[in-house]
N, C-alpha and C positions, 0 to 999 in steps of 0.2 A: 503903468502900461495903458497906452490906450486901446482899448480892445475895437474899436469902429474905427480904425484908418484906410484898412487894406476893405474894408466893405465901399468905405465911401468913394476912395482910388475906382474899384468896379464897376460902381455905379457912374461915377464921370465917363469912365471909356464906354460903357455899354449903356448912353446916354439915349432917348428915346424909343431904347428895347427894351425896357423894363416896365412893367406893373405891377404898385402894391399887389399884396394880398391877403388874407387873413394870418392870423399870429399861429401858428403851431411848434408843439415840439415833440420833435420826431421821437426822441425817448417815451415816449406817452402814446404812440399808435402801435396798431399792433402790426407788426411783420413780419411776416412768416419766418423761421431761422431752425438751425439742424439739430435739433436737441435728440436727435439719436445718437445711439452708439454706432461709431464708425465701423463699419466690417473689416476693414485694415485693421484695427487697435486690437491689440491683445492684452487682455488680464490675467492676471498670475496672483493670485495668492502667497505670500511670502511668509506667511504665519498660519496656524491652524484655522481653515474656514468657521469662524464664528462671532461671537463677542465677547469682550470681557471689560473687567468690574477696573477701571482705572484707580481708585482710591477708596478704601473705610472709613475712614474720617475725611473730612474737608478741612485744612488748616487756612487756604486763605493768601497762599505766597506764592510770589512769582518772580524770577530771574528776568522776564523782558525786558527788554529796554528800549528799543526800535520801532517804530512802526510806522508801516505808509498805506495811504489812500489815492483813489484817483477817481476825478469826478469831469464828466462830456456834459454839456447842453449842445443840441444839433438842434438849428432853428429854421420854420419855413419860413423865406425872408420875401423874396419876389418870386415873378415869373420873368422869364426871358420867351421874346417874340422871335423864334425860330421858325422861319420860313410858315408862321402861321401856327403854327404847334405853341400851344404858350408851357414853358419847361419850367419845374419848380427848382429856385436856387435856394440854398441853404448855408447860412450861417454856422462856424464850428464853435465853442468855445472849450477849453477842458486845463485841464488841471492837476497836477501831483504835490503832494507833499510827505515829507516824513518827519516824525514829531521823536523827539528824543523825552523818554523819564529825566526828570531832572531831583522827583522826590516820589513818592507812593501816589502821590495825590496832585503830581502840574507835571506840565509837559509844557517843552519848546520846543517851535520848528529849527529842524537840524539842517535843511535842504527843500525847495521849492522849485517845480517848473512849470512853465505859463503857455498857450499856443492857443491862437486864433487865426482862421481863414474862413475863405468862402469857399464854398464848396460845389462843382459843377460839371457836367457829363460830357462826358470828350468829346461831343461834336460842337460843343461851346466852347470848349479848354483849348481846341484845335486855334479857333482866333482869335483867344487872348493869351496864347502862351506867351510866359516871359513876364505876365504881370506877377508881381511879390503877393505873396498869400494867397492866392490861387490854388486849387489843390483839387487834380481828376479824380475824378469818383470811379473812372470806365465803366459808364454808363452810356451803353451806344444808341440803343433801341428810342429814337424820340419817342413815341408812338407809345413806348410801354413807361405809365408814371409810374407802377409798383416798382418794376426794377430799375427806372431813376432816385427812385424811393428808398428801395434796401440797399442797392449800392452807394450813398448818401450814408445812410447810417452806419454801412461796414466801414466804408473810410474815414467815416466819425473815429469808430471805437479805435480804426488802427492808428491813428493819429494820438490818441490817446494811450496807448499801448506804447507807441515811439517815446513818447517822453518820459512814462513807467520805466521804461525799460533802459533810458539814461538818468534816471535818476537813482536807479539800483546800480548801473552802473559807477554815478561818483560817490555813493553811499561804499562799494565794496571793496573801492581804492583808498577811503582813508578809516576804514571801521573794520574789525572784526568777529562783530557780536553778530547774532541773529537778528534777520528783520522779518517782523512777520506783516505780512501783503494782504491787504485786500483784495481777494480773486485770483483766478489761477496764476500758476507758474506753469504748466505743461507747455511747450512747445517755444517760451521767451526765456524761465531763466533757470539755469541748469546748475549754480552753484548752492552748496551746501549752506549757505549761508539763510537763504531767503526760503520763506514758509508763503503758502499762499493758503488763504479763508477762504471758503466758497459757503454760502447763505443759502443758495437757490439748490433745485434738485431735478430739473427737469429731466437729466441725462440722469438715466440709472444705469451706471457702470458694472453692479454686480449682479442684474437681473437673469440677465444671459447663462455666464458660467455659474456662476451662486445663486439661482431661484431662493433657497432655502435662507441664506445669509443675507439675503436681500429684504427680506420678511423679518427676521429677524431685527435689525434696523428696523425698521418700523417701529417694533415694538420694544426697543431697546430703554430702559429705564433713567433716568438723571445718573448722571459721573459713568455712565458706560462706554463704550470702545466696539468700531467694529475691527476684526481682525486687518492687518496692513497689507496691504497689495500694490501691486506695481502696475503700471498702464507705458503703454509704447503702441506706437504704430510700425506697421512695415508695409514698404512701398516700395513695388520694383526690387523685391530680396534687400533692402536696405531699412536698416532702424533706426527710429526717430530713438534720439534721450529717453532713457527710461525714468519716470518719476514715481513716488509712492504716494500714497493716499491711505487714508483710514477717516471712517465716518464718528464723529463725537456726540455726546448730547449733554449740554451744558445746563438746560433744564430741566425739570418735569415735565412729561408732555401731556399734553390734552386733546394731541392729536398727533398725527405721526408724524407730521416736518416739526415740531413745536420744539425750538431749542435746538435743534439736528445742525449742525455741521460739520461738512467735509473739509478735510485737511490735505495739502499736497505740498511734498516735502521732497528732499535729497540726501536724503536720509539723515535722520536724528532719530534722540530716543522717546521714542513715542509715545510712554508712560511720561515721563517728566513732562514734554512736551503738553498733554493732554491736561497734568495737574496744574499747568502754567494757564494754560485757556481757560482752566474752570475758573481759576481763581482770579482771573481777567473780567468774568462777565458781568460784573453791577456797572450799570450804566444807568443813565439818568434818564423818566417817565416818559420824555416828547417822541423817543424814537420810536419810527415806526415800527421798526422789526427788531426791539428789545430780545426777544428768546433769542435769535441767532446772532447778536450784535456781541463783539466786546468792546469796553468804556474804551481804552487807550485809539482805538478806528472812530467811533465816533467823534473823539476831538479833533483826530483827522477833515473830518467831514463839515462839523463846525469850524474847522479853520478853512476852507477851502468856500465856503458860503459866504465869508467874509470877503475873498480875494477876488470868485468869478461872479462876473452881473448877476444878479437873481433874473428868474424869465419876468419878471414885471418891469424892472428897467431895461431889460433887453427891447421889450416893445416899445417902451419910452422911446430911445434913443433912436430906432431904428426908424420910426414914426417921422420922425425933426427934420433927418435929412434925404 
């Protein structure tokens, strides 16, 4: 694939409206985003509020077989000369794959999907509709760059989220095993089948109803469980998919996210499941975020660094022409 054709196509047509600019990428700045709990969403406790001991012994074994990753670069490429306003335009690039066990110890990709565009704020999209790979951000506001900015990188992640979400799709037409995801499923994929990993903690789902169970977590010890809960929105007397969740800790901690992750599922058995994660977790030294990672997602991610530009050749390239 060549990932620079629909860039360069852009740049012909919006020929002496562009100026370089410096290399950025927008996954690496900071912008602002809702890491509260929504006031619609309801939680429910589906088990008794607390935690519990997932396993006495650690044996080491795991039934997985499946798994998938998905990885965005959003890039600041030029500016566009709007009526004097200069608008920063951005490059997409992202990526899914899903790696099947083939032995304890290798994996091969099962399925891959690929997308690049450029990305640009409707009062630019307005006169170049129709060009391929073009992709509105609905970014109206010239004047405002932060919200050129974060609507840029929501329509990153959803464009990345599009192809996740057909790739689970031709994964569950010809598979009937579990796939467990890197990152949620609430709100894209509702079938029993597919598990999603979450790393990060910024949204505390049990703060609110569970204070108590939420501390608790914190201080939850290696191979422990928080109890399982359900999450749902309502809106307008109408409800979203309900999904469950339960919080894990796959290491010793040395500090209270150390090893911590949450699990969101459609229902399965959540002890089994949890003995399957632990026994997932040796991965290899270079990853950044070893406590919350497991090995079979980071092959994921090493294979998908292979396929999308690194941002060093992204600058390269983008440089040339």
């Amino acid at each position: 694939m060549n990932w620079f054709e629909k860039a360069k196509e852009f740049k012909n047509l919006a020929w002496g409206r562009l100026s370089p600019t410096d290399f950025l990428e927008l996954e690496l700045c900071e912008i602002p985003n809702g890491s509260y709990l929504p006031k619609n969403m309801v939680i429910q406790a589906t088990e008794i509020p607390t935690v519990y001991k997932v396993q006495d012994e650690y044996r080491g074994e795991s039934s997985l077989r499946y798994f998938m990753d998905g990885v965005q670069r959003t890039i600041l490429w030029q500016h566009h000369n709007f009526d004097g306003a200069q608008i920063p335009i951005f490059l997409h690039f992202s990526g899914a794959v899903i790696v099947e066990r083939v032995r304890a110890d290798r994996f091969v990709p099962f399925n891959a999907l690929y997308k690049s565009a450029v990305l640009v704020p409707a009062f630019i999209y307005e006169k170049y509709e129709g060009v391929e790979g073009l992709e509105n951000t609905g970014a109206e506001k010239y004047w405002d760059i932060n919200e050129i900015r974060a609507k840029a990188s929501t329509k990153s992640r959803v464009l990345r989220q599009q192809i996740e979400q057909e790739l689970v799709h031709r994964f569950l037409e010809a598979e009937k095993e579990l796939l467990i995801k890197d990152g949620n499923i609430f709100g894209t994929m509702k079938n029993k089948q597919v598990v999603g990993l979450i790393k990060t903690h910024h949204t505390l789902y049990l703060q609110e109803k569970y204070p108590l169970v939420q501390q608790m977590i914190w201080n939850m010890p290696e191979f422990y469980r928080s109890m399982n809960f359900s999450m749902q929105l309502i809106e307008n007397c109408i409800a979203s998919h309900r999904v469950n969740s339960f919080y894990l800790r796959i290491h010793q901690p040395s500090y209270p996210e150390m090893g911590l992750l949450r699990v969101e599922h459609n229902k399965v058995d959540v002890n089994e499941l949890s003995s399957w994660l632990i026994a997932e977790r040796c991965i290899r030294a270079n990853c950044q975020r070893w406590d919350r990672q497991i090995y079979p997602i980071q092959v994921c991610e090493d294979y998908l660094r292979t396929q999308i530009p690194p941002s060093h050749q992204i600058r390269a390239v983008v440089k040339s022409f």
